[in-house]
C-alpha positions as CSV (number, residue, x, y, z in Angstrom):
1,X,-17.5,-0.2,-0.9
2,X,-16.2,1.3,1.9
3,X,-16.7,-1.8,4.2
4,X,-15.4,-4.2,1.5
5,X,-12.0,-2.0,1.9
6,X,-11.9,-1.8,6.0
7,X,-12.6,-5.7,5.8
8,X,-9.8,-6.6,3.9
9,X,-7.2,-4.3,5.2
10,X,-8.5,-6.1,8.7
11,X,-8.1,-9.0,6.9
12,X,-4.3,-8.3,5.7
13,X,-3.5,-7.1,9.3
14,X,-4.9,-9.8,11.3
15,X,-2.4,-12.4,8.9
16,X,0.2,-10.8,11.0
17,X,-0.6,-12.5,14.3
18,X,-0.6,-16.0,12.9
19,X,1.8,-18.1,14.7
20,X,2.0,-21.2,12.3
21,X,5.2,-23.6,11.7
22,X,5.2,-23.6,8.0
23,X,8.1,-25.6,7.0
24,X,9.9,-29.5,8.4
25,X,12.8,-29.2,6.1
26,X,16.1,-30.3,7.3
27,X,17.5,-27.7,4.3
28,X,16.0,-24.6,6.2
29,X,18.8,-24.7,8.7
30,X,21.1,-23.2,6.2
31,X,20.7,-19.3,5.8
32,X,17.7,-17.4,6.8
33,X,15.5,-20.7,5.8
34,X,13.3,-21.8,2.5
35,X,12.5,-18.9,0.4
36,X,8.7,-19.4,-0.7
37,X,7.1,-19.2,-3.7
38,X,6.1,-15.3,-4.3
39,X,3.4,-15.9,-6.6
40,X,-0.2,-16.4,-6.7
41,X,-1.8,-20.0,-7.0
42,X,-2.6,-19.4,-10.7
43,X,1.0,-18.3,-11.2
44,X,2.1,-21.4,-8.9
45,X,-0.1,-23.9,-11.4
46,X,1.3,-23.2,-14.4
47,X,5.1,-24.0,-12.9
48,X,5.4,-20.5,-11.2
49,X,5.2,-18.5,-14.4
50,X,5.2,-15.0,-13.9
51,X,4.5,-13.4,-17.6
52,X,0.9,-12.7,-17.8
53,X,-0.8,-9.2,-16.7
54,X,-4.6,-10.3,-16.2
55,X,-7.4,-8.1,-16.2
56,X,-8.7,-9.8,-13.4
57,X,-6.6,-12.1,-11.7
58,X,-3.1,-10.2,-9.6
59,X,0.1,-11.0,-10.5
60,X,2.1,-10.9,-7.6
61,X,5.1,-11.6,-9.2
62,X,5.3,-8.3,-11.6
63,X,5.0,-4.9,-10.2
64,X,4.4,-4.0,-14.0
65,X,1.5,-5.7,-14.7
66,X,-0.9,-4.0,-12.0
67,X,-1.7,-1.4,-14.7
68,X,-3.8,-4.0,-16.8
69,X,-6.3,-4.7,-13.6
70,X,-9.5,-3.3,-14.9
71,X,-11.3,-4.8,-11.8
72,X,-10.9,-4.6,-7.7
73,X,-9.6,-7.5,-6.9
74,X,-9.1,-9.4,-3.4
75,X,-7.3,-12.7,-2.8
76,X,-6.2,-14.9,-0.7
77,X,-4.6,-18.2,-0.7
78,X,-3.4,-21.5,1.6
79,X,-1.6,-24.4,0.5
80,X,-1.2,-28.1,2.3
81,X,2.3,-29.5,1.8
82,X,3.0,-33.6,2.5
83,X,6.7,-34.4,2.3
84,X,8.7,-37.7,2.4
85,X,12.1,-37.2,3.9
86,X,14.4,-40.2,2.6
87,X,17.8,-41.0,3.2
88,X,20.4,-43.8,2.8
89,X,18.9,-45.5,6.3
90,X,14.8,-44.8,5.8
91,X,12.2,-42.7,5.6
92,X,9.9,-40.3,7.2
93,X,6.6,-37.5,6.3
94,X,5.8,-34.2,7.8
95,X,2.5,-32.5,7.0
96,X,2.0,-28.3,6.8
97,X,-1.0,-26.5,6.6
98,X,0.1,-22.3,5.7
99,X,-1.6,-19.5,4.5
100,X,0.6,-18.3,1.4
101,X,-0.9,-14.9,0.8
102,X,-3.3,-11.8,1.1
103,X,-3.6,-9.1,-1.4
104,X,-5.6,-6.2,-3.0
105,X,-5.6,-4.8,-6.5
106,X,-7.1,-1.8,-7.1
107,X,-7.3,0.2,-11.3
108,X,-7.6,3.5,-11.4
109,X,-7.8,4.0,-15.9
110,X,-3.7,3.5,-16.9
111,X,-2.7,3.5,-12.7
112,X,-3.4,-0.1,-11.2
113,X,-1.8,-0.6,-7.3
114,X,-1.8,-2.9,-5.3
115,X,-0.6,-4.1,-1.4
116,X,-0.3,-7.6,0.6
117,X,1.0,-9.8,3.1
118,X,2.8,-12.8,2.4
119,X,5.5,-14.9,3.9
120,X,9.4,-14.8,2.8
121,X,10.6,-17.6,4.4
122,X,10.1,-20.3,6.7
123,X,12.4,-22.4,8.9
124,X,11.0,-25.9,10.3
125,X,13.5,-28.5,11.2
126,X,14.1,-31.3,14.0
127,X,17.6,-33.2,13.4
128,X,18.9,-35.2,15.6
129,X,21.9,-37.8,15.4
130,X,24.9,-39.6,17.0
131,X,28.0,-39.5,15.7
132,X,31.2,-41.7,16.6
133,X,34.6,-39.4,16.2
134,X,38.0,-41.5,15.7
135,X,38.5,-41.7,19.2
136,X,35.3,-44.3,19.2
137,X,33.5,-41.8,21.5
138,X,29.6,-41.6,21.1
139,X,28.8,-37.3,20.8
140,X,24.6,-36.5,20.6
141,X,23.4,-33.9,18.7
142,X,20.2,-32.5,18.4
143,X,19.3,-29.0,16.3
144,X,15.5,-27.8,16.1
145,X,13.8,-24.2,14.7
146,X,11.2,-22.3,13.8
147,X,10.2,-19.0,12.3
148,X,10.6,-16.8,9.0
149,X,10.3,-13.6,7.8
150,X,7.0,-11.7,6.2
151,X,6.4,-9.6,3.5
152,X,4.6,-6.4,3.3
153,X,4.4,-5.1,0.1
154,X,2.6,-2.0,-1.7
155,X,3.2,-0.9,-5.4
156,X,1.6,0.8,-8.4
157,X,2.0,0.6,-12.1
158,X,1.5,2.9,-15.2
159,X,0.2,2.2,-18.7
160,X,2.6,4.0,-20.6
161,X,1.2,3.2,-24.0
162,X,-1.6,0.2,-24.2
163,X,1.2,-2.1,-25.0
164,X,3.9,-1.2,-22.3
165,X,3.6,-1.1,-18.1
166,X,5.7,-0.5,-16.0
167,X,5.6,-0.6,-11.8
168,X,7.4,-1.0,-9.0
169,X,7.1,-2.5,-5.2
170,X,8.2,-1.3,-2.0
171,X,8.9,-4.4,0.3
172,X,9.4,-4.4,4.1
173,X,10.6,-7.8,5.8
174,X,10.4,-8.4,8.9
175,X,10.3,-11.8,11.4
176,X,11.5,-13.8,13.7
177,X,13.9,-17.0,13.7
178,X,14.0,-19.1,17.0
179,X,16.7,-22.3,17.4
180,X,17.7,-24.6,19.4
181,X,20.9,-26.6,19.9
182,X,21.7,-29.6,22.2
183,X,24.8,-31.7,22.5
184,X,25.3,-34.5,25.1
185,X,29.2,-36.4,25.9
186,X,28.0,-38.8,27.8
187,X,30.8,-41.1,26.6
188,X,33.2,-38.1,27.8
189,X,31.7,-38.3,31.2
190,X,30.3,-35.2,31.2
191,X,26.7,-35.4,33.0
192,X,24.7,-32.7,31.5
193,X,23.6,-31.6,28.5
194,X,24.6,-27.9,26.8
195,X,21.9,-26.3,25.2
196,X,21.8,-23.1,22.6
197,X,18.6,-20.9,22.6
198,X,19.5,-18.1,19.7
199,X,16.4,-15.9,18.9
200,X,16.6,-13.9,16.3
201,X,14.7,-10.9,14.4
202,X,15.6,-9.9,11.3
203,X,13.8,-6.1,9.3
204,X,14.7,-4.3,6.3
205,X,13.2,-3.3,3.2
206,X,13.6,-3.3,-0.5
207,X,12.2,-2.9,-3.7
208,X,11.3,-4.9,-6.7
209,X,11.1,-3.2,-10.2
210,X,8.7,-4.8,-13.2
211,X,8.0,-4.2,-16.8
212,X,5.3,-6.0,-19.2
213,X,4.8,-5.6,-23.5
214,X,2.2,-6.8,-25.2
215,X,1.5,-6.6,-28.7
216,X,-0.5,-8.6,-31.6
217,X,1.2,-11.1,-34.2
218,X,-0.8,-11.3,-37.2
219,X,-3.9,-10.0,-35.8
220,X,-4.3,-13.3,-34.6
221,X,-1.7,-14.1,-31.7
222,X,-1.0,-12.1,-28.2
223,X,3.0,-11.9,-28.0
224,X,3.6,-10.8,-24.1
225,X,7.1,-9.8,-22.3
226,X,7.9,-9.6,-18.6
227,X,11.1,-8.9,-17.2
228,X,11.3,-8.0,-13.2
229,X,14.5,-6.7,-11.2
230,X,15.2,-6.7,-7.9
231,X,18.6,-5.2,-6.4
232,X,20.2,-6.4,-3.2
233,X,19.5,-5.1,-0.2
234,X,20.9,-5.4,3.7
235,X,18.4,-6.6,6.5
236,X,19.1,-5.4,10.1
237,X,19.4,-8.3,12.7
238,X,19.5,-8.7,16.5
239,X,20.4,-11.7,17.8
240,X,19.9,-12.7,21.2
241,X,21.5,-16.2,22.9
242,X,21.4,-17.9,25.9
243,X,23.6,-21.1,26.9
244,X,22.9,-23.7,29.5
245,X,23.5,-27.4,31.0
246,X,20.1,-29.2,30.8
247,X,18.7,-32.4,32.8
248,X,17.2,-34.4,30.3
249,X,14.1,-36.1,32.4
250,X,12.0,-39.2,31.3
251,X,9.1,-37.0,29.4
252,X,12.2,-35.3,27.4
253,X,11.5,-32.4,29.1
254,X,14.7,-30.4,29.4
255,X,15.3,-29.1,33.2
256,X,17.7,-26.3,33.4
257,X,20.8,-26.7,35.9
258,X,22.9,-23.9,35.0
259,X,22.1,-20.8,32.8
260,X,23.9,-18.3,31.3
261,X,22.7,-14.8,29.4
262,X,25.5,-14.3,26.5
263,X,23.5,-11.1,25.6
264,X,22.3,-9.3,22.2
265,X,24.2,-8.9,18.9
266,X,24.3,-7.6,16.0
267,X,23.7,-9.6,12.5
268,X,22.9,-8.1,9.5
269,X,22.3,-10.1,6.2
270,X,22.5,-9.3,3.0
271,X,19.4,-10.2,0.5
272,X,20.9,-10.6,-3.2
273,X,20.1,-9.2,-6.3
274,X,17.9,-10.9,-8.6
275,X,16.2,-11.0,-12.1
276,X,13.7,-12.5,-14.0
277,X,13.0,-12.8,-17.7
278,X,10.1,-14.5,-19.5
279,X,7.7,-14.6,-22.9
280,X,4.9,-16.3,-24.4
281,X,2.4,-16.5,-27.0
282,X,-1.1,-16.9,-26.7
283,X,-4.6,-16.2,-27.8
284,X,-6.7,-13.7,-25.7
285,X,-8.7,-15.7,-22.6
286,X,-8.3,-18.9,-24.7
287,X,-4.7,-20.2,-24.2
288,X,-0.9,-19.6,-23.6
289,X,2.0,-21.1,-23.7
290,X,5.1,-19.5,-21.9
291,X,8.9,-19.6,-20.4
292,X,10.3,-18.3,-17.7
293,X,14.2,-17.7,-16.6
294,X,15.2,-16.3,-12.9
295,X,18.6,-15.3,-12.2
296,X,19.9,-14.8,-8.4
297,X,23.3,-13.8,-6.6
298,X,24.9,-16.4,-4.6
299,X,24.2,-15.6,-1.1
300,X,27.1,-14.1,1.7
301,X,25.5,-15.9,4.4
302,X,26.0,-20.2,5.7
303,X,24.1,-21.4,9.3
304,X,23.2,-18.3,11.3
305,X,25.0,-19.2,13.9
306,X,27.2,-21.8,13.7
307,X,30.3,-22.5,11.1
308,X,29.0,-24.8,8.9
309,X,32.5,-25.7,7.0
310,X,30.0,-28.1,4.8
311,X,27.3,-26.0,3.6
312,X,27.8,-22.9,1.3
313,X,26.0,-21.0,-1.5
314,X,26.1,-20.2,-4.7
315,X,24.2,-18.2,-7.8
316,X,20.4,-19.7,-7.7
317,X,18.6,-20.2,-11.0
318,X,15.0,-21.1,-12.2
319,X,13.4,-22.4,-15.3
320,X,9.8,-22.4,-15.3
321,X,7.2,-23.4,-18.2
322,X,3.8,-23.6,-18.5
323,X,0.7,-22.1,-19.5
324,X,-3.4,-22.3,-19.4
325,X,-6.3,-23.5,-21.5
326,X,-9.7,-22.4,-21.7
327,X,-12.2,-24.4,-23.9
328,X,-14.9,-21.5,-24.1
329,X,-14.9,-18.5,-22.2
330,X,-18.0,-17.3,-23.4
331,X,-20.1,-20.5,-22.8
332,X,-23.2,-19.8,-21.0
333,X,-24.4,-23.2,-21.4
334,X,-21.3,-25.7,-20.7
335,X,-19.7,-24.9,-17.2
336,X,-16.6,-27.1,-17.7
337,X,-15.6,-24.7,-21.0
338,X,-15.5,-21.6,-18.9
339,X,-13.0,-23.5,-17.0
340,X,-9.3,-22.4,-17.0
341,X,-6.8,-25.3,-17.4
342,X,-3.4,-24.8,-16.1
343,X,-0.1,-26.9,-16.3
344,X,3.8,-26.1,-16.0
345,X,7.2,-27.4,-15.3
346,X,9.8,-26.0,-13.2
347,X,13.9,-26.3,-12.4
348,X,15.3,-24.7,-9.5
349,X,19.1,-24.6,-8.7
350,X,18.4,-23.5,-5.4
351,X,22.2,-22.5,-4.9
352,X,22.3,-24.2,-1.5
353,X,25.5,-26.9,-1.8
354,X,26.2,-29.6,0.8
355,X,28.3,-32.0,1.5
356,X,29.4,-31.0,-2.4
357,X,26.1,-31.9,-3.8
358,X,24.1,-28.7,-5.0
359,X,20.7,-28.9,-3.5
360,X,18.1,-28.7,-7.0
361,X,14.5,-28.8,-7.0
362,X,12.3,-30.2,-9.8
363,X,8.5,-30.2,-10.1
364,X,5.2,-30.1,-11.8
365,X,2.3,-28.5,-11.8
366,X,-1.3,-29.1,-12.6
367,X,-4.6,-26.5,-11.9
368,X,-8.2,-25.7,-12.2
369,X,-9.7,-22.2,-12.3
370,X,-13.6,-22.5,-11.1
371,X,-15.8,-19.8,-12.5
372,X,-17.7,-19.1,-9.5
373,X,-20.9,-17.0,-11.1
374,X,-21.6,-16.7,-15.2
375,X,-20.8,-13.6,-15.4
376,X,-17.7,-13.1,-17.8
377,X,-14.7,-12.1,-16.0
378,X,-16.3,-13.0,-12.3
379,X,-15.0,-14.1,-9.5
380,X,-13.4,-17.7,-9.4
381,X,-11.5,-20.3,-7.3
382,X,-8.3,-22.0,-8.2
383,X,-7.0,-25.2,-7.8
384,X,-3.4,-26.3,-7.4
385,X,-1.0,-29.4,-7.4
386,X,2.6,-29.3,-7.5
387,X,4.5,-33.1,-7.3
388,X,8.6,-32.3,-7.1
389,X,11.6,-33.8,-5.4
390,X,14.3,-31.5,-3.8
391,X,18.0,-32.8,-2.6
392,X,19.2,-36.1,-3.0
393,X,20.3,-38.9,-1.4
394,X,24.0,-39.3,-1.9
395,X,26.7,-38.1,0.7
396,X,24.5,-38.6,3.2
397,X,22.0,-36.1,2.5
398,X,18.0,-36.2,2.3
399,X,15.6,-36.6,-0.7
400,X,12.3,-34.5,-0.4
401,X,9.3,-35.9,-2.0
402,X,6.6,-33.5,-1.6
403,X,3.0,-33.2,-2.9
404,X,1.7,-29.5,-2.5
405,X,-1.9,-28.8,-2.5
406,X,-3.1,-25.1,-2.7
407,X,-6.6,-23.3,-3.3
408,X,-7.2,-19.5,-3.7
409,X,-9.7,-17.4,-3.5
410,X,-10.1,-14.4,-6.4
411,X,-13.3,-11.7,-5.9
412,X,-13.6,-9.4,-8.3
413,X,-16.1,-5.9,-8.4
414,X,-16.4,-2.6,-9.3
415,X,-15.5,-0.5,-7.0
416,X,-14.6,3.6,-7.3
417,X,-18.0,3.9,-9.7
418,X,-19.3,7.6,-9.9
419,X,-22.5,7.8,-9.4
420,X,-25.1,9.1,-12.2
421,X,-28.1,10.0,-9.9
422,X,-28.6,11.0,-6.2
């Protein structure tokens, strides 16, 4: 028991040191980059639902429903991302491999807690243009970065009565955000290059309040609540940048000429509130059906460094439904009935606006839940696709056709059992 706990806190700690670029999005230049999904692959499968509090599965997503875990559980999760970028001139694909989460649950009778590691954000772009001003001059530009922030979290929840939870999770972010800028006059006779290197890191912390009901409709039908708050909260930034003219030689390698330190600053951000409300109706480890509604504040921040007169923000909102199917839990006989079925539709307003065009993301999700022993309420392995579109392409932007494909892992035991003889 012991070494099952040392292993994974190993396991959550050693997630830290992964140095992955998990994003190619031309939209993660705006703000502090792509906010990613905060749920677990079987939350993610049914159109990032968040209702459910499982017995044996975490939801990430509610702090209130860790007080219906009635096993230890571990998980982990990766996903594989292939996106088409199209515009008004072509086309072009990227391909990410990330690892999306770790996490414990732990029950202790009405007290459930829980702790993880997963990522917050992620910034991945390369753009690069020419544009001619009025003046018929040629001006090369060419923006790249990488990075994101991480989340730590740790919470607990209590059973208050065996139809109402409620928990709450203490969250510390933290990361790094690295870019690069290069514009070349050559038209304007100037011979080299300028190049921007801004890194910065970005740490705060926050919390994230839940609450779950549950109650029975005609002795027949499982009627479940969720509702999750999170207020806003201020990260602390440092910023550090460097300027200087490049020599741009035939391998593209950039050769500095002439460098200059500009020096650390100051940048603190601002995270904004946000709430969630969803419900559904079911049938005990057979099926349900569900909707979910999110709610965020418009953000106060553009570009992190540059003023992006184009680009601004507004109030975010999400529409997710979905649900699962199981044919037979209790088969013993008929492997394909212990299967869990999940499926789900989602609507983001992502509250990013450029050029005038609000960015919005649509998608939907299909998944498979794999029993991985016959014992009832094992461990399992889940199965996720998720086919969307973000952005568009009028005034100029890019279209985002993406296929995500993501697998987690779910191991459930007994642990904290008293023994009964020495």
């Amino acid at each position: 028991m012991i070494k099952k706990i040392v292993a994974a806190f190993c396991l959550l700690c050693s997630a830290v040191t992964f140095s992955q670029q998990t994003n190619s999005s031309p939209y993660s230049y705006y703000g502090i980059g792509d906010l990613k999904f905060e749920g677990t692959a079987e939350n993610r499968s049914m159109g990032g639902l968040g209702i459910l509090a499982d017995s044996i599965h975490l939801n990430l997503q509610n702090p209130g429903t860790y007080g219906h875990l009635k096993l230890a559980t571990f998980t982990v999760a990766g996903s594989n991302s292939g996106t088409t970028f199209k515009n008004a001139t072509g086309e072009d694909s990227a391909n990410r491999t990330t690892l999306d989460y770790l996490a414990v649950g732990l029950p202790f009778n009405k007290l459930g807690v829980a702790f993880g590691l997963m990522p917050y954000t992620s910034v991945g772009y390369r753009i690069q243009n020419t544009v001619q001003g009025s003046d018929g001059l040629n001006r090369f530009r060419r923006f790249e970065g990488e990075g994101g922030l991480n989340r730590v979290f740790a919470g607990a929840a209590y059973r208050i009565t065996p139809k109402f939870s409620i928990g709450a999770d203490f969250q510390y972010f933290f990361g790094n955000i690295d870019t690069k800028s290069l514009i070349a006059l050559p038209d304007f006779g100037v011979q080299y290059p300028v190049r921007e290197l801004n890194q910065a890191y970005y740490n705060g912390a926050s919390v994230n309040i839940g609450a779950n009901f549950q109650t029975r409709i005609n002795k027949k039908y499982d009627w479940e609540t969720s509702a999750t708050f999170t207020p806003g909260s201020t990260l602390g930034g440092s910023i550090e940048r460097q300027t200087a003219t490049v020599a741009i030689a035939n391998d593209g390698r950039e050769i500095v000429v002439n460098e200059v330190n500009i020096g650390r600053s100051g940048g603190d951000i601002k995270l904004p509130s946000k709430v969630t409300f969803g419900s559904g109706i079911g049938q005990a480890r057979s099926w349900f059906a569900g909707a979910e509604y999110t709610f965020q504040e418009s953000n106060e921040f553009g570009n992190r460094f540059d003023n992006i007169t184009e680009a601004g923000f507004q109030s975010s909102h999400r529409m997710s439904v979905g649900g699962y199917y199981i044919p037979n839990f209790n088969s013993f006989t008929n492997y394909f009935s212990r299967m869990t079925y999940r499926a789900g539709f989602k609507y983001e307003k992502t509250g990013l606006v450029v050029n005038n065009e609000s960015i919005n993301d649509y998608g939907v999700t299909l998944g498979f839940g794999f029993p991985m022993n016959s014992t009832i309420g094992g461990s399992n392995i889940n199965l996720g696709f998720e086919f969307g579109k973000r952005g568009t392409t009028n005034a100029n932007l890019v279209q985002e056709n993406y296929l995500n494909i993501f697998v987690s892992l779910s191991l459930n035991d007994r642990w904290f059992i008293k023994r009964k003889f020495d």
